[in-house]
C-alpha positions in Angstrom: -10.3 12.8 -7.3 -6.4 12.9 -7.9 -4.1 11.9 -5.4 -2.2 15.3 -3.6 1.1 13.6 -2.3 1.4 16.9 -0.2 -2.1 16.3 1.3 -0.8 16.1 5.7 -3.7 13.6 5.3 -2.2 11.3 2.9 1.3 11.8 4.4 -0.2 10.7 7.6 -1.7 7.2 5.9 1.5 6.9 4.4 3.8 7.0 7.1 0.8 4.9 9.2 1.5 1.9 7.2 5.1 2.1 7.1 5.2 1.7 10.6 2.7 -0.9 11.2 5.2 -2.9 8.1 8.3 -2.2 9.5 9.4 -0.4 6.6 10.0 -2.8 4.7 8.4 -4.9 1.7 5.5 -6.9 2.6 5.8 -8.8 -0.4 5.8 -12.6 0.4 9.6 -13.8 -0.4 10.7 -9.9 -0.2 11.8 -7.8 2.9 13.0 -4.9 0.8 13.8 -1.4 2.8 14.9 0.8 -0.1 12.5 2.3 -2.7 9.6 1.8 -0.4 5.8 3.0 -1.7 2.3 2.1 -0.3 0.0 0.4 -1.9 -3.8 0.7 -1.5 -5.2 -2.5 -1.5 -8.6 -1.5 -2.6 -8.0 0.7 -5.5 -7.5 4.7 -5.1 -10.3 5.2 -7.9 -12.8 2.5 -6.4 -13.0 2.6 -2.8 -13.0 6.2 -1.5 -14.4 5.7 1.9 -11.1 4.2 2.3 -9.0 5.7 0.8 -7.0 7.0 4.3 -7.8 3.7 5.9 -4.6 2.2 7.3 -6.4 -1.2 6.6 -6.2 -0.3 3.0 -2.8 0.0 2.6 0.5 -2.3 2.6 4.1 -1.8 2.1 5.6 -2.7 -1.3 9.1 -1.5 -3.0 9.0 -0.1 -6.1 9.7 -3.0 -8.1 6.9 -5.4 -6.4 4.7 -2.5 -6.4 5.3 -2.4 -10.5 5.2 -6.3 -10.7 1.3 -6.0 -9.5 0.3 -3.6 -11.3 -2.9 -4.6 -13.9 -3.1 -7.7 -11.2 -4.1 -5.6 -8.2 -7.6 -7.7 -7.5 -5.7 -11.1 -8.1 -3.6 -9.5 -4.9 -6.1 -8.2 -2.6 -7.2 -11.5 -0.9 -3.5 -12.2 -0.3 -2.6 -8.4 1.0 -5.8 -8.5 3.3 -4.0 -11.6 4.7 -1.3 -10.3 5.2 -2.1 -7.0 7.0 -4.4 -9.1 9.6 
């Protein structure tokens, strides 16, 4: 299944984990508030039942958020940290 950006249900996650970050990067060393994406910690493709799951997602700018990507596992203990 393909993300739809214009889904209100994925809007809703979205702006969900915003809130509970702050808006801003969640990035240990970073606090970021411009160029702000989420981040599903357990991959879109590999974990649909949580895929809406505010628990699944943290707050990254866009160039943490590129600095992960093809290490997303290596980051999932660490993200799950931080969102507790």
């Amino acid at each position: 299944m393909k993300r739809d950006y214009n889904d209100p249900v994925y809007k809703d996650f979205r702006v969900q984990v915003l809130k509970r970050d702050g808006f801003k990067c969640r990035m240990p060393g970073c606090k970021n508030k411009k160029n702000l994406q989420v981040h599903h910690i357990s991959k879109w493709s590999g974990a649909s039942a949580l895929r809406y799951e505010i628990s699944n997602g943290i707050t990254l700018c866009k160039n943490c958020h590129k600095s992960i990507t093809g290490k997303e596992s290596h980051y999932e203990p660490l993200f799950r940290e931080i969102i507790r």
